[in-house]
GULOTI-47188 format. One record per residue (C-alpha): residue in one letter; y, z, x. Coordinates in pm, 1 decimal, m for minus. Each point is the difference from the previous one (the first is absolute). Example, Ala and Ser with C-alpha at 12.3 -4.5 7.8 and 13.67 -1.06 7.14 Angstrom:
% residues 2
   aa         yy         zz         xx
    A     m450.0      780.0     1230.0
    S      344.0      m66.0      137.0
***
This chain:
% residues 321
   aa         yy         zz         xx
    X    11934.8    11796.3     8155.6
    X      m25.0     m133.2      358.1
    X     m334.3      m14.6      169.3
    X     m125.2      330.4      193.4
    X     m291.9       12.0      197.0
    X     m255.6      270.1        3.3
    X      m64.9      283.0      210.5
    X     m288.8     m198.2      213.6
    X      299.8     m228.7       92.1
    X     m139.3       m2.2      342.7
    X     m331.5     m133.5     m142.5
    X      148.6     m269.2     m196.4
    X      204.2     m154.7      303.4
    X     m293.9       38.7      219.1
    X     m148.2     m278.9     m246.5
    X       68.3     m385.5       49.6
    X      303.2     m126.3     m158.3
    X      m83.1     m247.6     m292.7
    X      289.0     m222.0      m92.4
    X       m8.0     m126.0     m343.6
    X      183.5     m307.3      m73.8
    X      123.4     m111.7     m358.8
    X      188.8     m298.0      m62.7
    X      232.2       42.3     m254.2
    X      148.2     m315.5     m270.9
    X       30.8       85.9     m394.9
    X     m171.0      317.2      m55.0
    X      187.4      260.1     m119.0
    X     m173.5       69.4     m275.4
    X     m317.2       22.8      193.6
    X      147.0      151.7      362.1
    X       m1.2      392.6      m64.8
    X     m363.2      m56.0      m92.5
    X      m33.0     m174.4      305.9
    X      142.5      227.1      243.8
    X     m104.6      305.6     m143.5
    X     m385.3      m52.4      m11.0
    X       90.0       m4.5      380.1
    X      218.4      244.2       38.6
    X     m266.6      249.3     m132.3
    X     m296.0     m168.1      257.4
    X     m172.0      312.7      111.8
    X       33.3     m126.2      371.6
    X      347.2       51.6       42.8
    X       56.1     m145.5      335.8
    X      135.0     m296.5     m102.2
    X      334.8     m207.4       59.2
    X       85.0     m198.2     m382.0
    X      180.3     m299.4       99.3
    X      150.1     m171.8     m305.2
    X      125.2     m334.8       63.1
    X      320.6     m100.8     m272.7
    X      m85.5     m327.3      m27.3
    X      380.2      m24.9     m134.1
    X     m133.4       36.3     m343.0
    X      223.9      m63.0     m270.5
    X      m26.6      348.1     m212.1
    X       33.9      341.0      127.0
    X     m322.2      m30.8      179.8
    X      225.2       52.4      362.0
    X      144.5      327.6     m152.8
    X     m302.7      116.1      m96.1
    X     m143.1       m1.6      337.7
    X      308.7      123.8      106.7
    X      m66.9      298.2     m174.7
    X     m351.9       89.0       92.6
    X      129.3      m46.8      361.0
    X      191.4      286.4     m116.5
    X     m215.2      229.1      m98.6
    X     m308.6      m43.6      264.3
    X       80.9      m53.9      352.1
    X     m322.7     m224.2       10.3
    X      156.0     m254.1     m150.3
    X      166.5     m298.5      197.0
    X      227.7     m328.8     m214.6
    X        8.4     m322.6      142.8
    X      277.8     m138.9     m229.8
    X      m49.2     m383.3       99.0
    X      323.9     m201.3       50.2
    X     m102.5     m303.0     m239.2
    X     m348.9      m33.6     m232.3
    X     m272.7     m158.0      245.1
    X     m327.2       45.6     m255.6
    X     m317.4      218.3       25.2
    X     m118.1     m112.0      369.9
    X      418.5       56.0      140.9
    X      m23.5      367.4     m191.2
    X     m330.1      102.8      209.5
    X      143.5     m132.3      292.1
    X      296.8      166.2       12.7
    X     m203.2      303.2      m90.9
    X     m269.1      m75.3      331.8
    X      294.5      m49.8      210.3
    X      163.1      378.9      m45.2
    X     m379.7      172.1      m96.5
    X      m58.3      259.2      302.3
    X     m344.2      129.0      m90.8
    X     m325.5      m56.6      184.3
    X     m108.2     m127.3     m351.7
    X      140.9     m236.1     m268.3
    X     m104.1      m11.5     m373.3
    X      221.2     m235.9     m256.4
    X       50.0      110.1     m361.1
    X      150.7     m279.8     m262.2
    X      265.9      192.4     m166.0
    X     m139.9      m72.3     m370.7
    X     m314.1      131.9      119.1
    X     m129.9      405.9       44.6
    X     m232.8      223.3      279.7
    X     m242.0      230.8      m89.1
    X      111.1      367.1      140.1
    X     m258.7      m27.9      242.1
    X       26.3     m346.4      121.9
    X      168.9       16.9      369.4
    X     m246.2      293.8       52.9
    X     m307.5     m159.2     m127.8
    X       86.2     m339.3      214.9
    X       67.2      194.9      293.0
    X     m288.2      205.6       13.3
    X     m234.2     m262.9       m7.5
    X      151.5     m209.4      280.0
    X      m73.3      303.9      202.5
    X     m341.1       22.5     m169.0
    X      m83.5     m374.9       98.9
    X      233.3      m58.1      305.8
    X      124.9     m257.2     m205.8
    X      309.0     m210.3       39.6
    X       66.8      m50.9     m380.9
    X     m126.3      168.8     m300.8
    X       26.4      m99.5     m345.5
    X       m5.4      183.2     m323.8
    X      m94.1      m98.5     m332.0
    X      250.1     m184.3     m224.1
    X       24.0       40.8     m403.4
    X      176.7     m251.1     m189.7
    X      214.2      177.6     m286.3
    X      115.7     m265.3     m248.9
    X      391.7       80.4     m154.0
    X       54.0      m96.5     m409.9
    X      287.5     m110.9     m166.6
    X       33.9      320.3      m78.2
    X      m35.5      206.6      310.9
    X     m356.8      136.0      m32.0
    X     m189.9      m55.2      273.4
    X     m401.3     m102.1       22.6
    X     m199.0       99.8      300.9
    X     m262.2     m278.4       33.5
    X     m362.2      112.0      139.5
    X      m98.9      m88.3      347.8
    X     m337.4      m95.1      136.1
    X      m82.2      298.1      220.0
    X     m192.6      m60.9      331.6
    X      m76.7      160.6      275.3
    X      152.3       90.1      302.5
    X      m32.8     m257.0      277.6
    X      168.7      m53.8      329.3
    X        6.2     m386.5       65.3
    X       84.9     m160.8      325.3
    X      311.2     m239.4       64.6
    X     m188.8     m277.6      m38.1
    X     m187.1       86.9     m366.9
    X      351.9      139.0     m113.8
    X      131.8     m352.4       56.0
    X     m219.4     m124.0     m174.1
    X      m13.7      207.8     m273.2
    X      337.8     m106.9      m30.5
    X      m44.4     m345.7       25.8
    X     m218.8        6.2     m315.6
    X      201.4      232.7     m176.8
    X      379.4      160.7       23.5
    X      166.8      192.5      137.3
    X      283.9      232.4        8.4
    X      181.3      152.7      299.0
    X       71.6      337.2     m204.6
    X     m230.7      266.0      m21.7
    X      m99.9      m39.7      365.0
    X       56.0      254.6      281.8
    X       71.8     m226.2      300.4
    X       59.4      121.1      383.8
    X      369.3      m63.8       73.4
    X      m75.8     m187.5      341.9
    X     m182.8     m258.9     m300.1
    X      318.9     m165.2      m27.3
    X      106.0       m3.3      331.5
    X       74.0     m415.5       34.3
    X     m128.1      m36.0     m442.3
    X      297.7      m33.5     m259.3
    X      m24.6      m84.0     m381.9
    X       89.8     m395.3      m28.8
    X      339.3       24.4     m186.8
    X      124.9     m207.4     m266.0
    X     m301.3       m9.5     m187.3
    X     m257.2      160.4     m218.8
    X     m362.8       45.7       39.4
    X      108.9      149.8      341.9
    X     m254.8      252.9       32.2
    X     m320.4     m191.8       64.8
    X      143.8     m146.1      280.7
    X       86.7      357.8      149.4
    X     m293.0      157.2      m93.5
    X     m211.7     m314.4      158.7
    X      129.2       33.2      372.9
    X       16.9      381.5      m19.8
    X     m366.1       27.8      m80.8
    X      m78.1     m270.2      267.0
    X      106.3      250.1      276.9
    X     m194.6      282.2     m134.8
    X     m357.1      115.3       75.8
    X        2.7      221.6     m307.6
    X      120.4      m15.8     m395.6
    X     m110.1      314.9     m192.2
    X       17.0      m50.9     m391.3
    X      m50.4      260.4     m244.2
    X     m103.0       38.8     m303.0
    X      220.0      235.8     m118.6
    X      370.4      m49.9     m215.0
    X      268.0       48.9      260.6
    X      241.7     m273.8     m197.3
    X      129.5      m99.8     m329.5
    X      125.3     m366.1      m32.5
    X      163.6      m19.6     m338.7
    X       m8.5     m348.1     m100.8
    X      308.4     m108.1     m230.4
    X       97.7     m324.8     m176.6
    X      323.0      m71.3      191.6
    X     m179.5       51.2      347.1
    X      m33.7     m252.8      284.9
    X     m332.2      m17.3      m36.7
    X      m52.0       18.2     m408.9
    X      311.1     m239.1      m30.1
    X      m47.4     m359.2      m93.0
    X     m109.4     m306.8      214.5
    X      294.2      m71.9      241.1
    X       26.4     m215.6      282.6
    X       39.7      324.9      244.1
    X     m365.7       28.9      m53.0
    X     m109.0     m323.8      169.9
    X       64.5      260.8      315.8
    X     m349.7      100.6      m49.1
    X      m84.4     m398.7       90.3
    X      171.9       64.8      288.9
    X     m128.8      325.4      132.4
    X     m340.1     m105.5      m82.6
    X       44.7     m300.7      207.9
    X      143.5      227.0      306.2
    X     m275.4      260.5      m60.2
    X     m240.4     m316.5       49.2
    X      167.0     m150.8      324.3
    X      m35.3      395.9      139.1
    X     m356.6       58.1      m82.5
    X      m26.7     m357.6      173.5
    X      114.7       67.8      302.4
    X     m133.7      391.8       m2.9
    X     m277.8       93.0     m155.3
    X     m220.1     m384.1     m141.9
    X     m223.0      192.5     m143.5
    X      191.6       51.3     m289.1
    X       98.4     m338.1      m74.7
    X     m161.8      m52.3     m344.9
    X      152.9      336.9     m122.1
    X      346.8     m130.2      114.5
    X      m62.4     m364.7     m155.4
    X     m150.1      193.8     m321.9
    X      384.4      197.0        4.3
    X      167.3     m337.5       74.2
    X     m135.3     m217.0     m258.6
    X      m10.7      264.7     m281.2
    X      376.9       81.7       41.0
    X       41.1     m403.6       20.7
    X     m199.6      m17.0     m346.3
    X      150.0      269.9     m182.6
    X      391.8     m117.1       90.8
    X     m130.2     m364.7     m114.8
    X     m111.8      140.2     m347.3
    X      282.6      206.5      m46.3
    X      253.0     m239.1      110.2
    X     m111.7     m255.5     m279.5
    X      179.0      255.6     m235.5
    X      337.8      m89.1      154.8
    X      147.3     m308.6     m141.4
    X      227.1      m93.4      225.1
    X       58.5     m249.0      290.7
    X      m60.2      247.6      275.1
    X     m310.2       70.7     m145.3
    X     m134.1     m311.3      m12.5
    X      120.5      m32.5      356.6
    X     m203.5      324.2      129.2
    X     m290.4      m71.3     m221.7
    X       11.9     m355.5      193.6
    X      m19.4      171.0      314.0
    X     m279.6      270.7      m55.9
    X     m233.4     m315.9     m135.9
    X       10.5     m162.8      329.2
    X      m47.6      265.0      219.1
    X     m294.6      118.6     m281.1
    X     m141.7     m333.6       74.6
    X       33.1       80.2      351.5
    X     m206.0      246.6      m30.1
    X     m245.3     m129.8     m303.3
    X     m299.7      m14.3      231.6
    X       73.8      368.7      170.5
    X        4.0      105.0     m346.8
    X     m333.7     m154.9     m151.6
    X     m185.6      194.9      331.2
    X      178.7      356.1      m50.4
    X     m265.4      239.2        0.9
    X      268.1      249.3     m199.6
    X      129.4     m291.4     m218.1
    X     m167.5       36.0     m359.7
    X     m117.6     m285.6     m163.3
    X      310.6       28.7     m282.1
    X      223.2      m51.8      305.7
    X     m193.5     m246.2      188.6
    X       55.3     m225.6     m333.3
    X      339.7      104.8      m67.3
    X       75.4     m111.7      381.8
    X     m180.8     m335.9      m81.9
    X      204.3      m10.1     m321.5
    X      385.8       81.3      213.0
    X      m45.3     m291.4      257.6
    X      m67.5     m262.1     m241.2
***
């Protein structure tokens, strides 16, 4: 049944457009799930651009289809697979709303999650606003565990402290309301993973004002065969190497947050170390060779971290031996 808007049609349009971007690669067991939770957003101004990120199954039909039946709907079918980052490109490139939110199309939304964002950026002249995200873990068997979250409150950081907070912590590009003129010269690093802190990093540094709620907007259903469940692979030395840009930026723009950026830097350095030591194989050893000197290189900066703990202060000592 194709999409019909309401009687307040007038209302709706007088709204901002929100375009939703979902990158699309080996889903189709998980898409309709996808696309329907936003589908069914109760703010219904919205563009849904799905990218085809010339998936192998019938995921391109499928979208094919919804574009079909609601006139919101927009397919990018890419012209040869480029990854996550080329898929959210793509999708940035075509978006026409004043506002962009992405969805990962294994993920859901909460019915209420474009409204909810929205409303608060007006409520805190914000230029980002951030819901809550619950991690649902997938069986063998299809059942599905929704793990509890630490609730907080509300709290409107600046630029600055959300840098920071990422810094210390992770983070994820989805479940983020973002001003479209955000990514005005900023593009997703393509051709490798671990692209959103990167992202997320320089967008925050041009804003006076992250919202982040404590309320679920997003469901991130983590399962076996995913990127980021999968097995240690070399792709994910790419977090050495945004860590290490992140670094150089917060160098040359904001030195205050040095030690967060060397705390990001090192970790990532660490944990690729320890997990390449499971790979028996010459390019292993070769990497492994690598990330020891350039932990040495950075022994000292590591023994004077203020958010270094002592287990990976001696763990550092341990590496550049």
């Amino acid at each position: 049944m194709p999409f019909r808007r309401e009687s307040n049609e007038e209302q709706i349009m007088e709204k901002p457009l929100v375009s939703v971007i979902v990158p699309i690669y080996r889903v189709e067991g998980y898409l309709s799930e996808c696309v329907e939770s936003i589908i069914a957003q109760t703010y219904q101004h919205i563009e849904i651009i799905l990218v085809d990120d010339c998936s192998p199954d019938r995921c391109g039909a499928l979208c094919d289809k919804y574009a079909k039946q609601d006139i919101r709907v927009k397919v990018v079918h890419r012209s040869e697979n480029g990854g996550l980052a080329a898929a959210r490109n793509s999708g940035i490139d075509v978006a026409e709303g004043q506002f962009i939110i992405f969805v990962d199309s294994d993920d859901w939304l909460a019915l209420d999650t474009i409204h909810c964002l929205m409303e608060n950026m007006e409520k805190y002249s914000a230029d980002c606003c951030a819901g809550a995200c619950v991690t649902v873990l997938e069986s063998e068997d299809g059942s599905l565990e929704y793990k509890e979250r630490e609730h907080v409150q509300d709290r409107c950081e600046s630029g600055m402290e959300a840098m920071k907070r990422l810094l210390l912590r992770e983070s994820s590009a989805c479940n983020r309301l973002y001003r479209r003129d955000a990514f005005a010269y900023i593009r997703f690093p393509e051709g490798r993973i671990n692209e959103d802190e990167p992202v997320v990093l320089r967008l925050y540094s041009k804003m006076d004002r992250i919202v982040f709620l404590d309320k679920d907007t997003y469901f991130y259903r983590k399962r076996k065969n995913s990127i980021t469940t999968s097995a240690f692979s070399f792709s994910k030395l790419d977090c050495v190497v945004n860590s290490k840009e992140n670094l150089e930026f917060v160098k040359k723009n904001c030195p205050e947050l040095i030690p967060a950026a060397e705390f990001k830097y090192i970790k990532s350095m660490l944990w690729c170390y320890v997990n390449l030591r499971k790979i028996k194989t010459i390019e292993s050893r070769k990497a492994r060779k690598n990330l020891r000197h350039k932990i040495r290189k950075n022994r000292k900066v590591a023994l004077r971290n203020p958010h270094l703990g002592f287990l990976l202060k001696i763990l550092a000592m341990l590496c550049s031996l």
